[in-house]
N, C-alpha and C positions, 0 to 999 in steps of 0.2 A: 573604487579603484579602476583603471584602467585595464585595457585587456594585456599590456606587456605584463602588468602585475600580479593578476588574478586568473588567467589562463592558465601559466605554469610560473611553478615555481621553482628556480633553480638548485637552490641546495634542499636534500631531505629532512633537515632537521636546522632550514634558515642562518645557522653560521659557516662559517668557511671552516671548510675542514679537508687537511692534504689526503690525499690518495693514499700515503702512506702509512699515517695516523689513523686513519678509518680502520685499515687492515691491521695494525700492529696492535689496538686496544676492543676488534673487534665489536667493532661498532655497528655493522650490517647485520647481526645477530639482535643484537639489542635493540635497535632501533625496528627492525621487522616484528620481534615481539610485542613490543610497545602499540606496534600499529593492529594485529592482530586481533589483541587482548583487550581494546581500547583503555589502556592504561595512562593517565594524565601522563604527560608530553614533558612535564618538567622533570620526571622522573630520566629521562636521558641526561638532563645537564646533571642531574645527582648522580646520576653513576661514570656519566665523561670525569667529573669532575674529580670521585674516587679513582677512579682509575690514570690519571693524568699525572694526580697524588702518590700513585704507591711509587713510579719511578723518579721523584724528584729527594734531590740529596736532604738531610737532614736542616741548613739554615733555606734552603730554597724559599721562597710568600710560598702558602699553601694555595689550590685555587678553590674557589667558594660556588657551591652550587649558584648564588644570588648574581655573582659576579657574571657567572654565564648567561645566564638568565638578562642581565640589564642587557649585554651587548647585543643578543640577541634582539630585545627591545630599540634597541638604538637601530640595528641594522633595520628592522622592516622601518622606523621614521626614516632612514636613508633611501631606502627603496620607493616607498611613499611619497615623498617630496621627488625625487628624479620620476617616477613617470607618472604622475600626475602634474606638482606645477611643472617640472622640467619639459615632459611632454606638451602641453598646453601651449609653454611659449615660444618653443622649438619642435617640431613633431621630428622623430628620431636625434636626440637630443646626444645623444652619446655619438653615434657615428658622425653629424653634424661638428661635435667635439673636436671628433679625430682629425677632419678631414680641415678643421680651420688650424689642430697641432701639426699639419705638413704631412700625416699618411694615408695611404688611399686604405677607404674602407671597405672595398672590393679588391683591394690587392691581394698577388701573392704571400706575400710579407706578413700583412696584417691576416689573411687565414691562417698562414702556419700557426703565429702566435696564438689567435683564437684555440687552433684545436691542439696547442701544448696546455693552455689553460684547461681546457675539459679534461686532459689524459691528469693534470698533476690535481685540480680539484673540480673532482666529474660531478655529475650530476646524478640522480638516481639509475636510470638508466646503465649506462655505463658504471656504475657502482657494482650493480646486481649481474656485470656480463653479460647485458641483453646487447648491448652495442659497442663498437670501439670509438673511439672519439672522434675521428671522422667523419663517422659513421652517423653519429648523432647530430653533429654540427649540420651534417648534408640534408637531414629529416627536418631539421627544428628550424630551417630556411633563416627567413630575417630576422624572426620574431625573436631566435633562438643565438643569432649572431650580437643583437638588442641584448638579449641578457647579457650574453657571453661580458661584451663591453661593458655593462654598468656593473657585473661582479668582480672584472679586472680594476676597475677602478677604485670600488670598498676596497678590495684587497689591498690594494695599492698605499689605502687612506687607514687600514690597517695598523701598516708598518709605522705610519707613524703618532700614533696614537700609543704614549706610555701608559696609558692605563691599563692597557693588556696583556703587558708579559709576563703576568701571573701564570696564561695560557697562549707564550708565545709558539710554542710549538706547531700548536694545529693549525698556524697559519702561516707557517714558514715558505718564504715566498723565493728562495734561493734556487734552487732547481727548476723553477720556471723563470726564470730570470737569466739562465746560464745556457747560451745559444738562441735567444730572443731579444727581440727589442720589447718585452716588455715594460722595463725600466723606465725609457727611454718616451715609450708611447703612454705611456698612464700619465708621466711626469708634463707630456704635451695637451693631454687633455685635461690634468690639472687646468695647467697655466690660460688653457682657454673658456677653463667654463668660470675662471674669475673673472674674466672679460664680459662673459656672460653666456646663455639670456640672464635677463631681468626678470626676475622673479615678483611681478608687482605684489602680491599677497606677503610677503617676506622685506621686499623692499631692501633685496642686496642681489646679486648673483646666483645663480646655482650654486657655484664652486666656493661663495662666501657662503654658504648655505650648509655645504656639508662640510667645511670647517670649522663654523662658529659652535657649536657645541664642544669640542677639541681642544679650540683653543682656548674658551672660558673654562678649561680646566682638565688640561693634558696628563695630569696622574688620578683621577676621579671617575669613571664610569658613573657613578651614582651621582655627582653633581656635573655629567656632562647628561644625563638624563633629566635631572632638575633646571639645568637651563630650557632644554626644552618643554618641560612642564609648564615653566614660566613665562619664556619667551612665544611660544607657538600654540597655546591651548586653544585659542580659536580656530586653528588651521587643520586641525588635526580629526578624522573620524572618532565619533564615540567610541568604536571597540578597540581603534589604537591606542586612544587617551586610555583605554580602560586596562589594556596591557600593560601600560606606564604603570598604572598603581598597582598590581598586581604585582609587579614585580622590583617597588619600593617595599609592599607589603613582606614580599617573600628572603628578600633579604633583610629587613628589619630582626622577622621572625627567628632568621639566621645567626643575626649580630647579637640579639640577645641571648644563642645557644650557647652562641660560642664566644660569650664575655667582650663584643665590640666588634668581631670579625675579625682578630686579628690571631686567633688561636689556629689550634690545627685544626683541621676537619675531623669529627668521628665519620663512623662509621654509618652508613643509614640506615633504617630500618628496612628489612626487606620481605617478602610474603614469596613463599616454596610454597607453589601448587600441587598439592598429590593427589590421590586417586580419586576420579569420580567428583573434579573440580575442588574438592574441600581445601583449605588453606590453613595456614599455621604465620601469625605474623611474628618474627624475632628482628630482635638490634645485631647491627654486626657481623653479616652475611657478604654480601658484596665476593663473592666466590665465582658467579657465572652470573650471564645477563637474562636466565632462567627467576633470578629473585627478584621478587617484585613487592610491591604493597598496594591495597588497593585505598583510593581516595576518602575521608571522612567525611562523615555525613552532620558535619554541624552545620548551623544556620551564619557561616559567612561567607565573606567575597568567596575563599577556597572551595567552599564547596560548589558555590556557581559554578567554577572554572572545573574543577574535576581534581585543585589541589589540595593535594593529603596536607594536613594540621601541624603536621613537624617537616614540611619542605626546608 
């Protein structure tokens, strides 16, 4: 990886998630136990995903821990391709974007937007109160203006990708969009990174790049994942590729619980810590982000990874 990618990493838990959504399904609780505890990491999409579940109407798609989980998978091969080939063939490839879609990427304009972005989906920092979104913008200098743009733009490439509004919410991009040109500016750095660079390893553009997966199959997460499997297996790190099947794996596991994937979601198994660390694991909990389970110890992929056997 390169350093814009492996330095820092911009969201806590690698998907987009609004400001508001964080706070309203507390999520900073959850996710800070998870990290503490060193509790497998997919255990947050199982319990985002219960909980995203209890407020949706009775015919609502339910959302699937698995489903979380591919995008998730998708977004770091987005990231991965944008600052390595993208970097490679353009060094600062995003600002580079902006500045050939007509706005200056030191302007006024284009910071405000910037730090509307961190206020409506912050970063850790600003999540936890350690800073205000200024405030972080002003710290995390170019490297951190670098992110700011290649998250504006997933987001952007978000919106229109129907495979996800199983869990369109947590990416609702309206309130940043209203008193911003961000619309405006993501929709120009589209348009230029189809222009390009050229991506010689890929052998299309950038911008065909992080489209082509989308478009071979715009209500599919899981075969906008298998095109990549297919088409990019050479391109790709072993531990990305190895994420890919992990998380083919973990929703398969899924589809066969719940009769194809197209059932409700239960409940998940959860583990209450009591006194003097001893545990108690039961089904059906999902009560606070205190229940946890802790990972099984068979001889597969999951237990490489640290994922529990009923993910």
């Amino acid at each position: 990886m390169t350093e814009l990618s492996s330095a820092r990493a911009y969201f806590p838990r690698t998907i987009q998630i609004a400001a508001r959504q964080w706070r309203d399904l507390d999520l900073g609780a959850l996710s800070q136990l998870i990290a503490a505890r060193g509790i497998p990491g997919v255990m947050f999409y199982r319990q985002l995903a219960l909980r995203l579940n209890r407020g949706k109407t009775p015919d609502a798609p339910p959302v699937h821990t698995g489903q979380l989980l591919l995008y998730a998978t998708l977004l770091k091969v987005y990231r991965h391709v944008i600052d390595v080939f993208g970097e490679r063939a353009t060094p600062g490839v995003m600002a580079d974007a902006l500045q050939r879609g007509g706005y200056d990427p030191a302007g006024a304009q284009t910071r405000a937007t910037l730090e509307r972005f961190v206020a409506f989906f912050p970063p850790d920092g600003v999540l936890q109160g350690v800073q205000q979104s200024d405030q972080w913008l002003e710290a995390a200098g170019d490297r951190g203006r670098r992110l700011v743009l290649r998250e504006m733009l997933l987001l952007s490439l978000a919106a229109q990708n129907p495979a996800l509004d199983s869990f369109r919410p947590i990416l609702d991009d309206r309130a940043l969009a209203q008193g911003t040109p961000y619309p405006a500016m993501t929709a120009a750095m589209h348009a230029a990174l189809k222009r390009g660079p050229l991506l010689d390893e890929l052998d299309c553009t950038l911008g065909e790049a992080l489209w082509a997966p989308i478009g071979s199959a715009p209500t599919s997460l899981a075969d906008q994942l298998g095109f990549i499997r297919s088409r990019w297996v050479t391109l790709l790190p072993p531990d990305l590729l190895e994420e890919v099947a992990i998380a083919f794996d973990i929703l398969a596991e899924e589809e066969r619980e719940w009769g194809g994937g197209g059932g409700e979601p239960g409940p998940p198994p959860v583990l209450e810590f009591g006194r003097g660390g001893r545990n108690t694991a039961r089904r059906g909990a999902g009560r606070s982000s205190a229940a946890m389970i802790t990972p099984s110890t068979n001889g597969s992929r999951r237990m490489r990874t640290g994922c529990p056997t009923w993910c």
